[in-house]
N, C-alpha and C positions, 0 to 999 in steps of 0.2 A: 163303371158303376152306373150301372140304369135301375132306376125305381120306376113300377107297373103300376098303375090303377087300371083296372079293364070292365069290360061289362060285355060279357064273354056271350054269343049263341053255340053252345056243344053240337046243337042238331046240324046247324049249317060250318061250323067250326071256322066260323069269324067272331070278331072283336074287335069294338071301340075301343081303341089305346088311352092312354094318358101318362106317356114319358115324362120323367125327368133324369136329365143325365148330363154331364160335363160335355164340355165341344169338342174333348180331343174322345171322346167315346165312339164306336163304328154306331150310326143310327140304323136300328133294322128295318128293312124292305120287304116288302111281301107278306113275309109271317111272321110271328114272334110264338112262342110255345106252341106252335106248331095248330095257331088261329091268324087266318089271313087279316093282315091290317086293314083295315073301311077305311074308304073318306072320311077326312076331318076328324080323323084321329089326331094330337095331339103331343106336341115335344117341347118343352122346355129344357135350353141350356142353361143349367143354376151359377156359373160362371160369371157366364157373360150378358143373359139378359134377354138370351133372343127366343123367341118362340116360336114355333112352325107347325103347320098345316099337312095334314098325308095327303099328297094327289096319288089315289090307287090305279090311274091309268097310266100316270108316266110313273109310276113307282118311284117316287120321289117324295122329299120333303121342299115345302115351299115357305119362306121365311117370312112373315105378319110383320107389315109395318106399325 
């Protein structure tokens, strides 16, 4: 169950994320609808509490203290 907020560019076919989704959820990397994730795109687990950061270089999510 992932819920999207975005703020889409078409022309260059990227997007500012703002996930919310459970922690046992696959978090996406790279792309999501087929718009590459930016920097400081955004994840919240509604679970558990944790929030995280897109590092689009290591194509990861990094967890906010």
């Amino acid at each position: 169950m992932v819920s999207v907020g975005e703020k889409r560019d078409v022309t260059y076919k990227t997007a500012m994320f703002k996930f919310f989704a459970l922690s046992t959820d696959t978090k996406p990397t790279e792309t999501y609808g087929g718009c590459a994730i930016l920097n400081g795109s955004f994840l919240k687990e509604i679970d558990t509490g944790k929030e995280f950061l897109y590092d689009e270089e290591g194509k990861s999510w990094e967890e906010q203290p």
